[in-house]
KEBA-350948 format. One record per residue (C-alpha): z, x, y; residue in one letter; residue number from 1. Coordinates in nm, 4 decimals, always signed. Example, Ala and Ser with C-alpha at 12.3 -4.5 7.8 and 13.67 -1.06 7.14 Angstrom:
BEGIN
{z +0.7800, x +1.2300, y -0.4500, resn A, resi 1} $
{z +0.7140, x +1.3670, y -0.1060, resn S, resi 2} $
//
This chain:
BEGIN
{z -1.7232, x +1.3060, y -2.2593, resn X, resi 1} $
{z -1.8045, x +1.2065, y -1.8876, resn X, resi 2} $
{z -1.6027, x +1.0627, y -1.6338, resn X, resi 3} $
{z -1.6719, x +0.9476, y -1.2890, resn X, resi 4} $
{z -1.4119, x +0.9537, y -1.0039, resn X, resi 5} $
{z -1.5140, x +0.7576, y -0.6878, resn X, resi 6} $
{z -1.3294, x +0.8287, y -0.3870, resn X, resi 7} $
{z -1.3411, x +1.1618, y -0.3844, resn X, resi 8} $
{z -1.2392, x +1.2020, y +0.0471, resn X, resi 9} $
{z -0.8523, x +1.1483, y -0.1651, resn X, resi 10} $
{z -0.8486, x +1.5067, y -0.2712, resn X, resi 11} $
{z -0.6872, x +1.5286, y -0.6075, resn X, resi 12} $
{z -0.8063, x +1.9016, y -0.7053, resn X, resi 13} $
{z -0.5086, x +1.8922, y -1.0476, resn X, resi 14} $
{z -0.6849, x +1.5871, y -1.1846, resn X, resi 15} $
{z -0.9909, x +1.7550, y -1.1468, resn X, resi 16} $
{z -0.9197, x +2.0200, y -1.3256, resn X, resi 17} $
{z -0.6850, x +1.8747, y -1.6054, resn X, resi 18} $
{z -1.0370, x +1.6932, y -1.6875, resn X, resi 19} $
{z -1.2872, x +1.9786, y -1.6552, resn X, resi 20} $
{z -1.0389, x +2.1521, y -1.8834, resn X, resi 21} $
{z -1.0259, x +1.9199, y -2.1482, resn X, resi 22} $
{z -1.4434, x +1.9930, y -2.1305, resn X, resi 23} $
{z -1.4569, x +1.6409, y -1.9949, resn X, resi 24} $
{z -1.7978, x +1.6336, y -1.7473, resn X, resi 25} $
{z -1.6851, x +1.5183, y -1.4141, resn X, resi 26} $
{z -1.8728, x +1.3470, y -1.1155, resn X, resi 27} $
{z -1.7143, x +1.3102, y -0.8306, resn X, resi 28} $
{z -1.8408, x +1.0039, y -0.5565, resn X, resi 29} $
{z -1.7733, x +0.9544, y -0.1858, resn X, resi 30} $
{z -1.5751, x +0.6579, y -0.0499, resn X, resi 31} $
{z -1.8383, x +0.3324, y +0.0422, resn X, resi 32} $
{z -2.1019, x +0.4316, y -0.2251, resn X, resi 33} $
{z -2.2929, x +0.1339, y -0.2937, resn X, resi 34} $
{z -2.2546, x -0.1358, y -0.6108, resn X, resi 35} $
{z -2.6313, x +0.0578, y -0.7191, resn X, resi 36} $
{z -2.5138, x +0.3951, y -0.6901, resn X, resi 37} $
{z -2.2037, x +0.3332, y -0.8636, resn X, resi 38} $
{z -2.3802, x +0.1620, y -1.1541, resn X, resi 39} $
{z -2.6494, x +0.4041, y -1.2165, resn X, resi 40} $
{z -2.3403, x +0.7221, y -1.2395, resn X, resi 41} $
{z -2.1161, x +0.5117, y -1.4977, resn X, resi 42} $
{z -2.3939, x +0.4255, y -1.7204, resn X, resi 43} $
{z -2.3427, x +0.6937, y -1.9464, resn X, resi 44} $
{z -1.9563, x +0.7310, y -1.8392, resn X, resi 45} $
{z -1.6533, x +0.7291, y -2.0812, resn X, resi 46} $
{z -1.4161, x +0.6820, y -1.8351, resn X, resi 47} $
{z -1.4256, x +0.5775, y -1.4495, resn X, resi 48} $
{z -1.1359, x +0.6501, y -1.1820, resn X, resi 49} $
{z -1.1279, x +0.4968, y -0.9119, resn X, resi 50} $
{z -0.9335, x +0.4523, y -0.5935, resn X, resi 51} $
{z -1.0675, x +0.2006, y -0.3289, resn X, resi 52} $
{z -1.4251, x +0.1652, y -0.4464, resn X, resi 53} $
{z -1.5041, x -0.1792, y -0.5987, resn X, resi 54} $
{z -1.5494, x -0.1928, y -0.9557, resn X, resi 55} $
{z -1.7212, x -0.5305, y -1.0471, resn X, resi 56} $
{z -1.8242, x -0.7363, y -1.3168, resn X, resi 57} $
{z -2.2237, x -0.5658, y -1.2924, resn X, resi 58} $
{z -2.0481, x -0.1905, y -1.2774, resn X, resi 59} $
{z -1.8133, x -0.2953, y -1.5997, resn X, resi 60} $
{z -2.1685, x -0.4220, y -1.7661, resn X, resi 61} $
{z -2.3701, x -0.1371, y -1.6844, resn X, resi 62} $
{z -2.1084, x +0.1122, y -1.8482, resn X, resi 63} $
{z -2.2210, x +0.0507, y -2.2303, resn X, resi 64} $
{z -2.0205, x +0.3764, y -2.3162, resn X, resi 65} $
{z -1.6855, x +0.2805, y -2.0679, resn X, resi 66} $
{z -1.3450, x +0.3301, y -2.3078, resn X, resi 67} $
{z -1.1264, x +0.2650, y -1.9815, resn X, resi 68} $
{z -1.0735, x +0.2546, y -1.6251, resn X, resi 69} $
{z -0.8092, x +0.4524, y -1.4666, resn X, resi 70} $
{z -0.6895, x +0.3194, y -1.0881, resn X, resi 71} $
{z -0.5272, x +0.6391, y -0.9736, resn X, resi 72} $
{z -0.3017, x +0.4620, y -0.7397, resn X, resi 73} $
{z -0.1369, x +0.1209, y -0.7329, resn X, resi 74} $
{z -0.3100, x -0.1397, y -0.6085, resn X, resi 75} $
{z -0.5978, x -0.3008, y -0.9141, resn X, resi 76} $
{z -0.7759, x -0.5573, y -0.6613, resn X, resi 77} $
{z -1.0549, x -0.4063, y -0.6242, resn X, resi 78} $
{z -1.1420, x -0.3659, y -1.0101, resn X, resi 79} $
{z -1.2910, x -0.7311, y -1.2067, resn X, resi 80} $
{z -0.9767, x -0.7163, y -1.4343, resn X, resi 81} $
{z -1.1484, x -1.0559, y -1.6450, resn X, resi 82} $
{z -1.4854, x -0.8874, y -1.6988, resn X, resi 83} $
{z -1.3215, x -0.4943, y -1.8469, resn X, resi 84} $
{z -1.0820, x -0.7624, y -2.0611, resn X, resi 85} $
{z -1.4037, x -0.9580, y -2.1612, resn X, resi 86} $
{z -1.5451, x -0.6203, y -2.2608, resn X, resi 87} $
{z -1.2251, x -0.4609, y -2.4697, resn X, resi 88} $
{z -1.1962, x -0.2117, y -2.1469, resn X, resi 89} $
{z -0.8842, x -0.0868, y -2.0554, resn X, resi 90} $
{z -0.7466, x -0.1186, y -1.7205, resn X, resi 91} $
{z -0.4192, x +0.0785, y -1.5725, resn X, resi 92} $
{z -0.3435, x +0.1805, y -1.2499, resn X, resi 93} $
{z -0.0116, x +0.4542, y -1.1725, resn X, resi 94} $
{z +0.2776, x +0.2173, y -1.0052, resn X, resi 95} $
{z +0.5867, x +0.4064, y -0.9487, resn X, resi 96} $
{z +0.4432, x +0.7460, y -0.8484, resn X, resi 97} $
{z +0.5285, x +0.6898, y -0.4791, resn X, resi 98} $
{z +0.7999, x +0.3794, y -0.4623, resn X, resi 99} $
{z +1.0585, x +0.5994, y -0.2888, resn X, resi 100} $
{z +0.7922, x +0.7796, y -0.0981, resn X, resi 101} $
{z +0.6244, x +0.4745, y +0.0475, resn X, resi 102} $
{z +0.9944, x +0.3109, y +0.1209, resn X, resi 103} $
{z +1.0355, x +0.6536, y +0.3279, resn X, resi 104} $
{z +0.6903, x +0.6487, y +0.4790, resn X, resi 105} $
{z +0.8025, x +0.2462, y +0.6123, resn X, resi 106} $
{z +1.1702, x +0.3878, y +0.7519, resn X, resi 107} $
{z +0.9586, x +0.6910, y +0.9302, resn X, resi 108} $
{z +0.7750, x +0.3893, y +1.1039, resn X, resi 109} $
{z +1.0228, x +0.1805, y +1.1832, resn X, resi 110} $
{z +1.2006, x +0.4690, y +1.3494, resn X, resi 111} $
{z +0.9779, x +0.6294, y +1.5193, resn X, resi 112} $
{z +0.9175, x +0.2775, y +1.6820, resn X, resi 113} $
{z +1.2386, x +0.2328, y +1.7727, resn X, resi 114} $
{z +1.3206, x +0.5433, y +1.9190, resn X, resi 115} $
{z +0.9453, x +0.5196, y +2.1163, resn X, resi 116} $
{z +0.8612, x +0.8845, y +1.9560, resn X, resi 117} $
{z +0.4871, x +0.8237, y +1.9381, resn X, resi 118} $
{z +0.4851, x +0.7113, y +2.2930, resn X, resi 119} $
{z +0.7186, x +0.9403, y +2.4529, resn X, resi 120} $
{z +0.5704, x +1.2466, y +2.3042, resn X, resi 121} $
{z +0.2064, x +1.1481, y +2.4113, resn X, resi 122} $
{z +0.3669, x +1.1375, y +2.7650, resn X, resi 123} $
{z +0.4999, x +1.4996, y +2.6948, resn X, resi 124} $
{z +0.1751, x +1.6571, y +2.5496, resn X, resi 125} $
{z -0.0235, x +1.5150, y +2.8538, resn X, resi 126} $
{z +0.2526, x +1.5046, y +3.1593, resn X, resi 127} $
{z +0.4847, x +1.8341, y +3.0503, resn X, resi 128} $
{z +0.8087, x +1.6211, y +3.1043, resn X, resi 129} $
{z +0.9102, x +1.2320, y +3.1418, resn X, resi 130} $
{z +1.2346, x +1.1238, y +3.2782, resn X, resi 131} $
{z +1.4661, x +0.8375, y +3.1685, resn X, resi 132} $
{z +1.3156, x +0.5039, y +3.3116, resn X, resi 133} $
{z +1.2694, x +0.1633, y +3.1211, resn X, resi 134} $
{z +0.9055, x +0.2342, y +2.9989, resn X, resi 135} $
{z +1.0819, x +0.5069, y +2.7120, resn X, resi 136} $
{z +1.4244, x +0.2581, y +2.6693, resn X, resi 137} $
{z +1.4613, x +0.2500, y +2.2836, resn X, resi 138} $
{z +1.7002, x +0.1014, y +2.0725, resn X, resi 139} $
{z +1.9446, x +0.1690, y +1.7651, resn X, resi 140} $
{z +1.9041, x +0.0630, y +1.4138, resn X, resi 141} $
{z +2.2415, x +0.0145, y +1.3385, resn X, resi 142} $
{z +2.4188, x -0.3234, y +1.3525, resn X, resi 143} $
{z +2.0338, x -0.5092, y +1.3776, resn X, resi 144} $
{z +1.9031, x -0.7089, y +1.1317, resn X, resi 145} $
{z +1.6183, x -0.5775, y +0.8875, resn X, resi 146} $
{z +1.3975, x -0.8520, y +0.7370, resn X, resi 147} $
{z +1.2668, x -0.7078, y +0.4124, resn X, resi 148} $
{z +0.9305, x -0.9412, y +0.2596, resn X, resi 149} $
{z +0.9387, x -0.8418, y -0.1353, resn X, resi 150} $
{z +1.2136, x -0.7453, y -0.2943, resn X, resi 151} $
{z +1.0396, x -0.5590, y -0.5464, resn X, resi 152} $
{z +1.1509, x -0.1234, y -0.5554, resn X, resi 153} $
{z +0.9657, x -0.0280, y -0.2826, resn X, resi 154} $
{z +1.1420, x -0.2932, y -0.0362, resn X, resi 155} $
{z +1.4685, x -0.2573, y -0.2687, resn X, resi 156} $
{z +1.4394, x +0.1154, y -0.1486, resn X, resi 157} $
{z +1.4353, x +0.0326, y +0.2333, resn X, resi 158} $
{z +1.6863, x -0.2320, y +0.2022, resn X, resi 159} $
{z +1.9122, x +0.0682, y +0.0644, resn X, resi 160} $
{z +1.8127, x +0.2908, y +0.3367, resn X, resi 161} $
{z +1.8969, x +0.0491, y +0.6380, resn X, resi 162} $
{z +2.1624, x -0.0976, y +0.4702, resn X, resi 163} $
{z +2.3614, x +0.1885, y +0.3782, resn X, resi 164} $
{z +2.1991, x +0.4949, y +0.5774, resn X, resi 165} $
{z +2.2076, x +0.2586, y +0.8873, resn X, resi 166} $
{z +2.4906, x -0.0350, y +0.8582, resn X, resi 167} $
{z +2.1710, x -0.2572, y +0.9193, resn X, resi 168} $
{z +2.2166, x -0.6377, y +0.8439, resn X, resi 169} $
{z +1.9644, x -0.6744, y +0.5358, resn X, resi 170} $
{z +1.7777, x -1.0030, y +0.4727, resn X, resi 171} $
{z +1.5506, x -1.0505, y +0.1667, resn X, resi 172} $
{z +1.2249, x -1.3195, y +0.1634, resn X, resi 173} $
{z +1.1136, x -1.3291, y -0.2754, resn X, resi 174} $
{z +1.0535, x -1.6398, y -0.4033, resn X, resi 175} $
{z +1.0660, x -1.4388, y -0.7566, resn X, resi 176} $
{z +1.4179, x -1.2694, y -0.6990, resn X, resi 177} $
{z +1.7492, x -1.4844, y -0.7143, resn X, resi 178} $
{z +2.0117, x -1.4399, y -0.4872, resn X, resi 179} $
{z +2.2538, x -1.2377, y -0.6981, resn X, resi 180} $
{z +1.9429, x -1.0105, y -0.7861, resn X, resi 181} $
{z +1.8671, x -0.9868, y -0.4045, resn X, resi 182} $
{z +2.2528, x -0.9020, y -0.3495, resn X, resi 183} $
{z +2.2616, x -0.6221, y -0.5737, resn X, resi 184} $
{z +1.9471, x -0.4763, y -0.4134, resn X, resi 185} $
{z +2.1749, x -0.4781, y -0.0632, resn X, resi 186} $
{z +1.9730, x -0.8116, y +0.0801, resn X, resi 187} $
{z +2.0933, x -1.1158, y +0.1548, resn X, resi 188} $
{z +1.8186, x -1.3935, y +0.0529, resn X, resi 189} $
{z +1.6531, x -1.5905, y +0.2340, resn X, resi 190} $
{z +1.4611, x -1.8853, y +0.1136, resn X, resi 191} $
{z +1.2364, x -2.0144, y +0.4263, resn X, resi 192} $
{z +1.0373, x -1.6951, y +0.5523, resn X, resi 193} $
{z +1.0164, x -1.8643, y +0.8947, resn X, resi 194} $
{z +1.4177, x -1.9003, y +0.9065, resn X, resi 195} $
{z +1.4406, x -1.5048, y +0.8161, resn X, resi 196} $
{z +1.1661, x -1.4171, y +1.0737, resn X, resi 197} $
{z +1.3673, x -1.6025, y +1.3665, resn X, resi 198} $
{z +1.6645, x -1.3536, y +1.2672, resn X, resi 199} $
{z +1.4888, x -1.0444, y +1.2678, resn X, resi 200} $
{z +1.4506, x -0.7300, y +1.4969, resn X, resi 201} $
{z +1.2488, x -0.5830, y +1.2434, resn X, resi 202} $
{z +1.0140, x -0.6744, y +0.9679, resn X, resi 203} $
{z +0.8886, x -0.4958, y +0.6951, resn X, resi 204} $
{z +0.6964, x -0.6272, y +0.4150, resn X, resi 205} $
{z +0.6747, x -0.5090, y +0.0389, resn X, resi 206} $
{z +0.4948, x -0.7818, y -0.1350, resn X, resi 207} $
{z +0.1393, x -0.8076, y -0.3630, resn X, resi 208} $
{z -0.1761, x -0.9435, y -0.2404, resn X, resi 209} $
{z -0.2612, x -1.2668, y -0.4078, resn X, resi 210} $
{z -0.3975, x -1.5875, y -0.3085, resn X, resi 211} $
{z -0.0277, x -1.6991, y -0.1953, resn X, resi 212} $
{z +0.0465, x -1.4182, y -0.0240, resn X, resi 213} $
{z -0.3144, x -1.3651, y +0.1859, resn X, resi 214} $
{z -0.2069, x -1.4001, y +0.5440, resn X, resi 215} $
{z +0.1447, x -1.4692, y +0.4492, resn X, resi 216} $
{z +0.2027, x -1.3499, y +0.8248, resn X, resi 217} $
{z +0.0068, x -1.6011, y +1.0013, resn X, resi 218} $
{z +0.0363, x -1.6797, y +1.3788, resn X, resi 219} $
{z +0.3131, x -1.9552, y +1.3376, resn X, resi 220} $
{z +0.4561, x -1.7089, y +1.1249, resn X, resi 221} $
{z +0.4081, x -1.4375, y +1.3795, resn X, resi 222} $
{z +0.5200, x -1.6473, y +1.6875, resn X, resi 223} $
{z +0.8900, x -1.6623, y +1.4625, resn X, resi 224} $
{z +0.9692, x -1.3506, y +1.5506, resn X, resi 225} $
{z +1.2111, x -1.2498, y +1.8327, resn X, resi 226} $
{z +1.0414, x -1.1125, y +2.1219, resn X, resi 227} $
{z +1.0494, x -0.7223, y +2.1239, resn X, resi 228} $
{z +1.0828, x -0.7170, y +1.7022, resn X, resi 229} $
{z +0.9272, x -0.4279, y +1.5202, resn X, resi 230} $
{z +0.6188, x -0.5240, y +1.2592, resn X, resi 231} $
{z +0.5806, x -0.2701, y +0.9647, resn X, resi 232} $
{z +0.3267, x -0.2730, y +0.7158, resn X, resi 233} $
{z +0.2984, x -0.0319, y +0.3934, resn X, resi 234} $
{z +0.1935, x -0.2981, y +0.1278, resn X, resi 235} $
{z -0.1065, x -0.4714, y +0.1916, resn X, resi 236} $
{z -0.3766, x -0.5331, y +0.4984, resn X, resi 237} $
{z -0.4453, x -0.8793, y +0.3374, resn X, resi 238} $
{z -0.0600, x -0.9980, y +0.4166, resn X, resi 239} $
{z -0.1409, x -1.0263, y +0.7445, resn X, resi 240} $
{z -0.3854, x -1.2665, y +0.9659, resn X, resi 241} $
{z -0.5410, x -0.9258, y +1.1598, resn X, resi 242} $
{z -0.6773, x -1.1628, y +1.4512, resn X, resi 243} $
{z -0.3667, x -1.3055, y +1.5293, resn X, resi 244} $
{z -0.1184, x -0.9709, y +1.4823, resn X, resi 245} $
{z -0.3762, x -0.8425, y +1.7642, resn X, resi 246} $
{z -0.3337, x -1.1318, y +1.9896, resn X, resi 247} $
{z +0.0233, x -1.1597, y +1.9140, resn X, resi 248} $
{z +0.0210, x -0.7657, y +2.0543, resn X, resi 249} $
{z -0.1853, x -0.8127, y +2.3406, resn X, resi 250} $
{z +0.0432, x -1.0915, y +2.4488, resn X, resi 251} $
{z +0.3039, x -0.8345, y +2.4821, resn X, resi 252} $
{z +0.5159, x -0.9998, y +2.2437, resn X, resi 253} $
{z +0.6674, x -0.7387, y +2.0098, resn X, resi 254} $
{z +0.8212, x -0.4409, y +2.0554, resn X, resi 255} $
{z +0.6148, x -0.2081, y +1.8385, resn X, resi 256} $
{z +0.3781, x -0.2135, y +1.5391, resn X, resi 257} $
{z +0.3657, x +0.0418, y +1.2489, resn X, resi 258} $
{z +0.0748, x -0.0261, y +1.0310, resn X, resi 259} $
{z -0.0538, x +0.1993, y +0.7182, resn X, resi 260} $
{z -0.2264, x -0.0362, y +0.5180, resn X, resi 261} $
{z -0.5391, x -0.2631, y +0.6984, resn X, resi 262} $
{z -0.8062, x -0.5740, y +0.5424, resn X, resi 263} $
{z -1.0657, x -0.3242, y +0.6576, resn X, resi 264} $
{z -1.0394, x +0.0423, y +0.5577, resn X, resi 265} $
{z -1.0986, x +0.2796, y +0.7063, resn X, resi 266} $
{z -1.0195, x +0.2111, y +1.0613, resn X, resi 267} $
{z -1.2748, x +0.2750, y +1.2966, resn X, resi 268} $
{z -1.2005, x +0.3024, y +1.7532, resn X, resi 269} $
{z -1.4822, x +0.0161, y +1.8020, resn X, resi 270} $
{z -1.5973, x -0.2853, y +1.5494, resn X, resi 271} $
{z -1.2834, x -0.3286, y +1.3477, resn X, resi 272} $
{z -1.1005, x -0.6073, y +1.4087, resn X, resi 273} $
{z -0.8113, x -0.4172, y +1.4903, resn X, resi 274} $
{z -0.9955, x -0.1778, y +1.7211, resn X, resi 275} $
{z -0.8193, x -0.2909, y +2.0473, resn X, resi 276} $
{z -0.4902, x -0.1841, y +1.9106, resn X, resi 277} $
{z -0.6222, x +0.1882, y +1.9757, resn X, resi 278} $
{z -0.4372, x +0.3992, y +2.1875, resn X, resi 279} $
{z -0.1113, x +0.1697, y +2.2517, resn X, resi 280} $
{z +0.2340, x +0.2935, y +2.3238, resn X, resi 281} $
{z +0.3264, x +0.0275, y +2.1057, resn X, resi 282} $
{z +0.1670, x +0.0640, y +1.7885, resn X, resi 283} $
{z +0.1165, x +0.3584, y +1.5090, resn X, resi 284} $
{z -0.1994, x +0.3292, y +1.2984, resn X, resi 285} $
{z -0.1545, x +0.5500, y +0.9967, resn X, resi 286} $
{z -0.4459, x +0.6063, y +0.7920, resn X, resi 287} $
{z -0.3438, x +0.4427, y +0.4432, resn X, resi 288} $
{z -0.0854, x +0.8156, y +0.3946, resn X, resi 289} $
{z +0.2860, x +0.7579, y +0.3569, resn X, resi 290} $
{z +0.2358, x +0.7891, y -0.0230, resn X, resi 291} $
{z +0.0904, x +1.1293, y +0.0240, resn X, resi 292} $
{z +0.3562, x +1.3648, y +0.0040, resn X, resi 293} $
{z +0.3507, x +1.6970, y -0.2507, resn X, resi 294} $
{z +0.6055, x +1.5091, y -0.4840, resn X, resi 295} $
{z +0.4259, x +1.2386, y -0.5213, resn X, resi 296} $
{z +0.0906, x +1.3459, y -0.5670, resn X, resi 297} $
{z +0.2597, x +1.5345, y -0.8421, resn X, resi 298} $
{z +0.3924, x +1.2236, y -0.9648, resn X, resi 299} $
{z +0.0290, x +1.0918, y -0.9259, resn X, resi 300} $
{z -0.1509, x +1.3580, y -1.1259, resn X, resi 301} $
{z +0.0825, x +1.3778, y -1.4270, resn X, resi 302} $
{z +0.0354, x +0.9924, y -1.4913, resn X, resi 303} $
{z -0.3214, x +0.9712, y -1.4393, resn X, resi 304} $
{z -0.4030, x +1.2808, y -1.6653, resn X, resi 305} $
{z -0.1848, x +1.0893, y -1.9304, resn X, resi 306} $
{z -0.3813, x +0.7729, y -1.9008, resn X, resi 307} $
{z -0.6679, x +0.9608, y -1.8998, resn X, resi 308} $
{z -0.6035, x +1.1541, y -2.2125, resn X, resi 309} $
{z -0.4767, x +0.8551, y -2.3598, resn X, resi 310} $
{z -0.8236, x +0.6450, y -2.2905, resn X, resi 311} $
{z -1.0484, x +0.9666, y -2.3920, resn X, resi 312} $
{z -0.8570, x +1.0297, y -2.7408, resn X, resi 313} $
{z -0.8633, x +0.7318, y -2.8211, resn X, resi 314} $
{z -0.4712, x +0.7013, y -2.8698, resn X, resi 315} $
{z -0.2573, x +0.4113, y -2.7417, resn X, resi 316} $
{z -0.2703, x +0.3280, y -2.3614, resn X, resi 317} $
{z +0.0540, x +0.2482, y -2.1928, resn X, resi 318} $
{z +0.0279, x +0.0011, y -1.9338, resn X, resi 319} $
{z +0.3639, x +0.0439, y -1.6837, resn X, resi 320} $
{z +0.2845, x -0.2090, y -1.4530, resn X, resi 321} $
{z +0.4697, x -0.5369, y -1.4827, resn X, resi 322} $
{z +0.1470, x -0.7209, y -1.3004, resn X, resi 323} $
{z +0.0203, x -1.0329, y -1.4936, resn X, resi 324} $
{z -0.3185, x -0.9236, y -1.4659, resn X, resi 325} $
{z -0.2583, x -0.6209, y -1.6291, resn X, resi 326} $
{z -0.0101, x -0.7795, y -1.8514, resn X, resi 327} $
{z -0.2739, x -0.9917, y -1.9920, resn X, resi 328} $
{z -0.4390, x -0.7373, y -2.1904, resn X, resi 329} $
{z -0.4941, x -0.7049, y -2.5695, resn X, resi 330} $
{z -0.5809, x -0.4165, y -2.7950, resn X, resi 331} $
{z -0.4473, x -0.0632, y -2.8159, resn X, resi 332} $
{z -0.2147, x -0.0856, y -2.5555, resn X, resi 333} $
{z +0.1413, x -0.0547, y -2.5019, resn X, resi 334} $
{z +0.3551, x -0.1807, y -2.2153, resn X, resi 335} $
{z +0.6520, x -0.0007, y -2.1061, resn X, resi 336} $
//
């Protein structure tokens, strides 16, 4: 048996070696190989994992031996779902390794805005000291309002943390979650995003990338919110028209920006389109990491082995994701 893992810059040394050990021939690819590359290493491949690298239609082709592919992570848009279904491939991904984790990883952000941490202690490690003055004025959590976009776990999660941890006022923006659903997640719904986004001091969004949701935060949606209101991002680069967030920024217009997720990863200082938000008291550009914790890589590695296992023996392959793209497989597959 071979398998090929592409983004191998995500160190995952346990999945590694639960393959190897199984005597399953590993090859491990960097991040950006090309379409060729890729194509000429799954050729003779019995399984492919992948992260971030595309897998298209001419990749699932060129894999005559391919019994599944295995996204070690969430997120399947990168992977030509019709053409592996066309073929009889499997497809699953790992969706609830990190839900609470990434929820925590959002809160961090939100906080750390508030407060002005990142700001404040760059003044520190350059300056030695800074005294109270309005450049470090932050604000408290409690009593504001929390505008949560998806209502799926991971927003559920930081609706429970602000709501409860904080006494935050909780509103909720899913056109796929009633209101009594929304209500026992601890959010009051909403049903026009740009009436929510006028109420908010912070936003934090928790939603899929599809074709409805590309942009979702556009700049009329982006000129809603309140002057001085806190922008977090964990879900998806794609939600958010990237132009406009930076002009909206530049304009001086929010209070602070906490992105981890962006349309172009990685980030680079010069020729990405969010390059001029480098080096601003007002923003924090994490690098795609609040799922990254010990737990959850745990999490990670137990479920992928699993799937792998499952693929390579030929045995049943549960599918845990509830997304319809996923959902619209056939064959030996189970979905729990």
């Amino acid at each position: 048996m071979k398998a090929v893992r592409t983004d191998r810059e995500l160190e995952c040394p346990e999945i590694d070696e639960g393959l190897r050990a199984r005597g399953v021939e590993l090859v491990t690819l960097p991040d950006g190989i090309s379409e060729e590359a890729l194509i000429a290493a799954v050729a003779d491949a019995d399984l492919l994992l992948m992260c971030y690298t595309p897998v298209t239609a001419r990749v699932i082709a060129a894999a005559k031996r391919l019994k599944g592919i295995v996204k070690y992570g969430v997120g399947i848009d990168a992977i030509d779902i019709p053409a592996a279904i066309a073929r009889g491939i499997p497809v699953v991904n790992v969706p609830e390794y990190a839900e609470e984790t990434v929820a925590e990883g959002a809160f961090a952000l939100m906080i750390a805005l508030a407060k002005r941490m990142p700001a404040i202690s760059r003044a520190v490690q350059e300056d030695g000291w800074v005294w109270p003055s309005g450049r470090w004025l932050g604000c408290d959590l409690t009593g504001k309002t929390l505008g949560i976009v998806g209502a799926g776990k991971i927003g559920s999660s930081m609706a429970r943390m602000a709501g409860l941890g904080f006494r935050a006022r909780v509103l909720g923006y899913d056109p796929h979650v009633d209101a009594a659903a929304m209500a026992m997640r601890g959010m009051a719904k909403v049903d026009d995003l740009h009436t929510m986004l006028r109420q908010c001091d912070v936003v934090s969004l928790h939603c899929v990338l599809n074709d409805a949701t590309r942009h979702l935060l556009g700049r009329e949606e982006l000129a809603c919110l309140r002057p001085g209101a806190i922008l977090v991002n964990v879900s998806r680069g794609g939600l958010i028209d990237e132009a406009a967030l930076v002009e909206t920024v530049l304009a001086g217009r929010l209070g602070g920006v906490g992105l981890d997720v962006y349309g172009q990863e990685p980030l680079a200082r010069e020729g990405h389109p969010l390059s001029p938000l480098f080096g601003r008291d007002d923003v924090i550009l994490f690098p795609h990491l609040t799922f990254f914790t010990a737990e959850a890589m745990q999490r990670l590695t137990e479920d992928t082995l699993a799937r792998c296992f499952e693929i390579l023996d030929g045995r049943t392959v549960r599918v845990r994701s509830r997304d319809p793209r996923l959902l619209a497989q056939a064959g030996n597959i189970v979905f729990a």
